[in-house]
N, C-alpha and C positions, 0 to 999 in steps of 0.2 A: 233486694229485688230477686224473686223466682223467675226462673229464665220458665216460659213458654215449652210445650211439648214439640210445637212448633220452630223453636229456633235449629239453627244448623249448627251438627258438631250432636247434638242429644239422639240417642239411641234408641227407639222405642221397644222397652222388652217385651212387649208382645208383638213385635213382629224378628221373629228367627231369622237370621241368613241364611238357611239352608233351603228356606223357602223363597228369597227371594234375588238370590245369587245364584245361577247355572253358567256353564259353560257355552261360550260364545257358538261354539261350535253345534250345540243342539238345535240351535234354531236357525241357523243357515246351514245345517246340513254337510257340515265340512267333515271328512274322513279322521277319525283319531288317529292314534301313530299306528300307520301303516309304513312299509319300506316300499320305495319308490320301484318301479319296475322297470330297469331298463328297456328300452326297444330293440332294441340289432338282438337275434335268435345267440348271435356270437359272442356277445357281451354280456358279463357276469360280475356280480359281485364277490370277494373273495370266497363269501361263503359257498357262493352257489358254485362255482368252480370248484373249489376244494370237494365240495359233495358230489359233483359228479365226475371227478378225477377217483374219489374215495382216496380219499391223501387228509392232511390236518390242515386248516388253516395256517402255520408257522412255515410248515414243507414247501405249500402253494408260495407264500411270501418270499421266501428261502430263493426256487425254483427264478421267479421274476426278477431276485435280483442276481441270478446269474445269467437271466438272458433267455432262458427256455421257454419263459411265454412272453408274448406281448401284453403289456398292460400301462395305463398311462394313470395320472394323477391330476386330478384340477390344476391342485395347490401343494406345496410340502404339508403332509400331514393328512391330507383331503383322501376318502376311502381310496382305495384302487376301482377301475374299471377295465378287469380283464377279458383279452380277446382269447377265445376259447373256440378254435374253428374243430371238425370234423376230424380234419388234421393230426391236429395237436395232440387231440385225445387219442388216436389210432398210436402216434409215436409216442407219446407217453403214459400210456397202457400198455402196451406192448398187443393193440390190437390186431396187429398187422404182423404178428409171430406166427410161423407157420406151427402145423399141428403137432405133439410130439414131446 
Protein backbone atom coordinates (compact mmCIF):
# COMPACT_ATOMS: atom_id res chain seq x y z
CA UNK A 1 0.00 0.00 0.00
CA UNK A 2 1.24 3.79 -1.08
CA UNK A 3 0.81 5.87 2.01
CA UNK A 4 -1.29 9.08 0.75
CA UNK A 5 0.30 12.56 0.29
CA UNK A 6 -2.04 13.26 2.89
CA UNK A 7 -0.89 11.09 5.82
CA UNK A 8 1.05 12.36 8.73
CA UNK A 9 4.83 12.01 9.20
CA UNK A 10 5.21 12.58 4.75
CA UNK A 11 6.88 15.78 3.93
CA UNK A 12 5.77 17.55 0.99
CA UNK A 13 8.81 18.66 -1.26
CA UNK A 14 7.25 21.40 -2.64
CA UNK A 15 6.42 23.09 0.23
CA UNK A 16 10.06 24.44 1.95
CA UNK A 17 10.35 25.17 5.60
CA UNK A 18 11.89 28.29 5.21
CA UNK A 19 8.82 29.28 3.93
CA UNK A 20 6.69 28.07 6.34
CA UNK A 21 8.55 28.16 9.57
CA UNK A 22 9.38 31.86 11.24
CA UNK A 23 10.03 32.84 14.28
CA UNK A 24 7.40 33.17 16.98
CA UNK A 25 8.67 36.35 17.75
CA UNK A 26 7.76 37.99 14.14
CA UNK A 27 4.44 37.86 14.55
CA UNK A 28 3.81 39.03 18.12
CA UNK A 29 6.19 41.45 18.03
CA UNK A 30 8.49 40.34 20.81
CA UNK A 31 11.99 42.16 21.01
CA UNK A 32 15.05 39.92 19.86
CA UNK A 33 18.07 39.60 22.18
CA UNK A 34 18.13 42.70 23.59
CA UNK A 35 19.84 43.23 27.22
CA UNK A 36 17.41 44.24 29.75
CA UNK A 37 17.78 47.84 31.07
CA UNK A 38 17.88 48.25 34.60
CA UNK A 39 15.83 51.03 36.15
CA UNK A 40 17.44 52.80 39.31
CA UNK A 41 19.99 55.60 37.22
CA UNK A 42 22.55 53.92 40.13
CA UNK A 43 22.22 50.56 38.94
CA UNK A 44 24.59 48.97 36.20
CA UNK A 45 25.52 46.14 34.91
CA UNK A 46 29.15 45.06 35.14
CA UNK A 47 29.77 46.23 31.89
CA UNK A 48 28.19 49.31 32.11
CA UNK A 49 30.02 50.19 35.38
CA UNK A 50 33.25 49.14 34.26
CA UNK A 51 32.76 51.60 31.11
CA UNK A 52 31.96 54.29 32.91
CA UNK A 53 34.51 53.71 35.71
CA UNK A 54 36.94 53.19 32.32
CA UNK A 55 38.46 50.21 34.33
CA UNK A 56 38.04 46.30 32.88
CA UNK A 57 35.41 44.31 33.68
CA UNK A 58 37.88 41.73 35.88
CA UNK A 59 39.22 45.13 37.93
CA UNK A 60 35.34 46.21 38.49
CA UNK A 61 34.70 42.23 39.65
CA UNK A 62 38.18 42.46 41.60
CA UNK A 63 37.12 45.97 43.26
CA UNK A 64 33.32 44.34 44.60
CA UNK A 65 34.84 41.52 45.98
CA UNK A 66 36.96 43.64 48.12
CA UNK A 67 34.10 45.64 49.30
CA UNK A 68 34.71 49.04 47.22
CA UNK A 69 31.35 48.85 45.47
CA UNK A 70 28.15 47.78 46.47
CA UNK A 71 26.74 45.28 44.28
CA UNK A 72 24.41 42.17 44.97
CA UNK A 73 23.62 38.93 43.06
CA UNK A 74 20.15 37.17 42.31
CA UNK A 75 21.59 33.78 42.75
CA UNK A 76 25.51 32.31 42.94
CA UNK A 77 26.51 32.77 39.42
CA UNK A 78 23.44 35.14 38.37
CA UNK A 79 25.10 38.50 36.64
CA UNK A 80 26.09 41.29 39.24
CA UNK A 81 23.71 44.33 39.65
CA UNK A 82 26.13 47.05 40.65
CA UNK A 83 25.22 50.21 42.64
CA UNK A 84 27.23 52.97 41.15
CA UNK A 85 26.16 56.33 42.88
CA UNK A 86 27.62 59.89 42.08
CA UNK A 87 29.73 58.97 44.97
CA UNK A 88 31.52 56.23 44.22
CA UNK A 89 32.70 57.34 40.84
CA UNK A 90 34.14 60.92 42.42
CA UNK A 91 36.14 58.35 45.02
CA UNK A 92 37.16 56.14 42.57
CA UNK A 93 38.15 58.41 40.02
CA UNK A 94 39.89 60.42 41.87
CA UNK A 95 37.17 63.03 40.91
CA UNK A 96 37.27 64.82 43.95
CA UNK A 97 41.38 65.42 43.63
CA UNK A 98 42.14 68.74 43.96
CA UNK A 99 43.91 70.52 40.87
CA UNK A 100 47.79 70.06 40.52
Amino acid sequence: MVPSSNSPGLVNPSRSLSNSASPASKGHKIPGRTRAKLQDAHIHTVEQAAERLDISRCTLVHWIELGLLKATQITPGAPWRVELTDDDYRRLTAGDAPAG
